[in-house]
N, C-alpha and C positions, 0 to 999 in steps of 0.2 A: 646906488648903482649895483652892489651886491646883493641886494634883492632880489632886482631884475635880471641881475645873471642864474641865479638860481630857481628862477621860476621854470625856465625851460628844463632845467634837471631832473625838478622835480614834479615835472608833464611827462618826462622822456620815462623817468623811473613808476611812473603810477601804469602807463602803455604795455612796458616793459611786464609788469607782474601781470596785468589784465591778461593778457598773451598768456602767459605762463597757467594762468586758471583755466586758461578757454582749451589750454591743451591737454591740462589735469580732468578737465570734465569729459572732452572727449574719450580720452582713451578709457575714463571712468564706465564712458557709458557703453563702449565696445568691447569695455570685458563685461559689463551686465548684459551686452546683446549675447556672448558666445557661452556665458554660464549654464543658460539652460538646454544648449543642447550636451555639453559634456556631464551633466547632471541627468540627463533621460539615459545617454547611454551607461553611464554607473548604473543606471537601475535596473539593465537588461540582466545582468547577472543574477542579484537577488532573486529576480524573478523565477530565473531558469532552477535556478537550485529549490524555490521553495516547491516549486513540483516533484523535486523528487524526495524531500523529506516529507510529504503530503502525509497528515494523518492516519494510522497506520487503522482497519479494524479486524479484531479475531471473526470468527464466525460465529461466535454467538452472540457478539455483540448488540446482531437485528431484534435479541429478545429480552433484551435488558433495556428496552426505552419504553414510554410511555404512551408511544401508538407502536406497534407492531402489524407487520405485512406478513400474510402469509398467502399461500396457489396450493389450491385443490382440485382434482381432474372431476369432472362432471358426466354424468355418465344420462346416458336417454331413456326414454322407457324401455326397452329391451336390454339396458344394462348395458348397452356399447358406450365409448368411452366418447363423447361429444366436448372435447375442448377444455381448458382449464380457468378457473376463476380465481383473479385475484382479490382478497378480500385488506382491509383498514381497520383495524380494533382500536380504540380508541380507550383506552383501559382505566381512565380515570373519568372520563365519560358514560363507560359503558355501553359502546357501540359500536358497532359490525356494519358493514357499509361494502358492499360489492365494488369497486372502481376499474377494472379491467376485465376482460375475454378473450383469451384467443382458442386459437382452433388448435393448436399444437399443444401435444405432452410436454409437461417442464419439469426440472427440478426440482425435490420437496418443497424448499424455502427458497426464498429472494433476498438479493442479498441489497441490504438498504443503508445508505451514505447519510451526507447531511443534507444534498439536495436530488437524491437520484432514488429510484427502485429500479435493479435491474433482475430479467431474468433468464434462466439457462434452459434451452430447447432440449430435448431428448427425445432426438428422433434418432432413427438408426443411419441417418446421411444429412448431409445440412443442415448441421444446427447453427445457433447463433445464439446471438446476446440482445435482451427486448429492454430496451432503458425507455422507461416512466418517468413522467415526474411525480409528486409525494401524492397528487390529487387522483393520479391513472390515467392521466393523458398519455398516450406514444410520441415519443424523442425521437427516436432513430433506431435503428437497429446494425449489429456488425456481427459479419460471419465468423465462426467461431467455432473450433473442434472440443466441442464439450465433454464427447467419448474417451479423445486421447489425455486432454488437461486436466486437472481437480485443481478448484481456485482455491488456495490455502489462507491466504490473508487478499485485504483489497484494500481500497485507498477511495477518495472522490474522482481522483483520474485514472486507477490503475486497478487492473486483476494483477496479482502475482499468483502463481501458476506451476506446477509439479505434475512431471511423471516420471514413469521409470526410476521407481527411488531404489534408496540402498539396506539392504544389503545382493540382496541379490539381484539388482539390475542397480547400473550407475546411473544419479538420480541427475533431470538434465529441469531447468527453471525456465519459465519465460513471461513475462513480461506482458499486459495488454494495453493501450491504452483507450480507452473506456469516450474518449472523444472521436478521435479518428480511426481506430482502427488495425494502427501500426502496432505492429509483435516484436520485440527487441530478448536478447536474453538475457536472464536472471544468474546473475555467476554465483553459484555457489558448488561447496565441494559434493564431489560425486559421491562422496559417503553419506550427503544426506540421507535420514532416511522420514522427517516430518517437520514442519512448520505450527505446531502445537499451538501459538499465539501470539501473541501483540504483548511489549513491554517497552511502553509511551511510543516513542517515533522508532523502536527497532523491533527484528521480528527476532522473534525464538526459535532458533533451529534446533534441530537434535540431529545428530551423526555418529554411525558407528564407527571407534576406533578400532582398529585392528591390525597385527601384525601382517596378517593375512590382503591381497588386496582387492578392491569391490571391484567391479561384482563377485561374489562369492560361486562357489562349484553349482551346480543343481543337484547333486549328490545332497540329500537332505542330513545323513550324517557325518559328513564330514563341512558342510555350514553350522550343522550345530555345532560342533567342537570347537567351529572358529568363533563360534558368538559366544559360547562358555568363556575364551580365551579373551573376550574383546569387553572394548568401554564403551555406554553409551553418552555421549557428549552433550551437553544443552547450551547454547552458545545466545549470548546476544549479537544480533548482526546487522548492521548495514545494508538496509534490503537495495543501496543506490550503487553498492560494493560489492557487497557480499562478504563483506569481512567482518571481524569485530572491529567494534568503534575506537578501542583505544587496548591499554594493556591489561592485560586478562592475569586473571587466576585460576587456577584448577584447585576443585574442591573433591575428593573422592570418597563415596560415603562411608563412615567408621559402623553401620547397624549390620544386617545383614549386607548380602553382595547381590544384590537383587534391585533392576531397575526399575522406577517408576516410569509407566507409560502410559502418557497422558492423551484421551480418547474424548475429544469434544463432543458430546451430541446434544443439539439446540432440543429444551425441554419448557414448551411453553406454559407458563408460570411459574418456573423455579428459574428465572433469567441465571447466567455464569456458573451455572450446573454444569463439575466434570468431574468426570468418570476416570478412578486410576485404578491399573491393572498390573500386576505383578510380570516381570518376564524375568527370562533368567540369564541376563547379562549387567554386570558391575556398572553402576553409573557413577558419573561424576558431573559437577556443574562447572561452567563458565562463565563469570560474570565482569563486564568490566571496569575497573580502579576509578 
């Protein structure tokens, strides 16, 4: 008879957990149903930042790879100026290969990504930006005041962009993006006076210090006196900031007092060829810890 009384306990107690499983599975499986979407939106983030640390390149960097792009103006039989050519060197090949035309004056060089060739119009009123692909197909194009900008550094999504620099005008940045269009600004100090190059994901600015503040007089001698008086600064920066990345040092040089000025000019087959020139303002570096 004690058997038979415990059979039904342990019918009632096997119910009992069955229950308990089918409720552990569920909820099991309505937190795997909501995981992926709170895992897409963590990822929006990532995303958004890795655009702005986008590989940073100098400007000469188009002539340190193993195909180079270069635009030549084309001139007709009477010597008039008929449109400009983009040409594909192929340097380990050894081949020259025409892949675009247009009818507009451009820029010496093109400035070329990992998946883009763009280029910069030089006409005396709407210019713009002519993005290729590597072959010389047309992408798209976006208007673009190429008179007023000098594109200092670029990215695959972005021109970063200077005028009005320092010392004697306050130097103002902007920003392009290279997809749509949109012009955002570039915060950096109104002392800048260049963006000399790329050092990994940050750029190199240079800015004059001075007790004096920028813009300087137009009075040519009394700017010189303030540039004698002044440092010229080389800073790594946060092209997403504009700051330095972290804590810095000042380095001020112990040889002469005389800065280096670093003058990039793309010299095709001597790739990362630069050119430095004496000035006569005290430098110091900034690098950061």
């Amino acid at each position: 008879m004690k058997t038979k009384k415990c059979i039904p306990l342990i019918l009632t107690a096997a119910l009992a957990l069955s229950a308990c499983a089918s409720a552990a599975d569920s909820a099991t499986t309505a937190a795997s149903a909501e995981t992926p979407e709170s895992t897409a939106e963590s990822a929006i983030e990532p995303g958004t930042e890795a655009v702005e640390t986008d590989t940073l390149y100098g400007l000469n960097y188009s002539y340190s790879q193993s195909v180079v792009y270069e635009d030549l103006p084309t001139l007709d039989d009477e010597w008039n100026f008929a449109g400009t050519n983009v040409y594909k060197n192929d340097l380990n090949a050894g081949q020259t290969t025409l892949i675009y035309h247009c009818d507009e004056p451009c820029f010496v060089y093109p400035y070329v990504t990992s998946n883009a060739v763009y280029l910069l119009t030089n006409n005396s009123t709407d210019n713009k930006v002519i993005a290729l692909s590597p072959d010389g197909t047309l992408t798209h194009e976006i208007p673009f005041d190429t008179l007023t900008w000098s594109v200092v550094l670029y990215s695959d999504r972005y021109f970063y962009c200077l005028t009005d620099r320092a010392p004697y005008r306050s130097a103002h940045g902007l920003r392009l993006d290279l997809q749509t269009g949109e012009t955002t600004p570039l915060d950096l100090p109104v002392e800048t006076m260049d963006v000399p190059d790329t050092a990994d994901a940050f750029a190199v600015t240079e800015r004059i210090v001075s007790d004096s503040p920028v813009p300087f007089p137009d009075s040519s001698e009394i700017s010189d006196a303030f540039l004698q008086n002044s440092l010229r600064e080389y800073d790594l920066t946060d092209v997403a900031t504009g700051k330095p990345p972290g804590k810095s040092q000042n380095f001020r040089t112990k040889a002469q007092r005389r800065a280096l000025s670093f003058t990039h000019t793309p010299t095709l087959g001597k790739p990362g060829m630069t050119f430095i020139s004496a000035s006569s303002t005290p430098c110091r570096l900034r690098t950061a810890l």
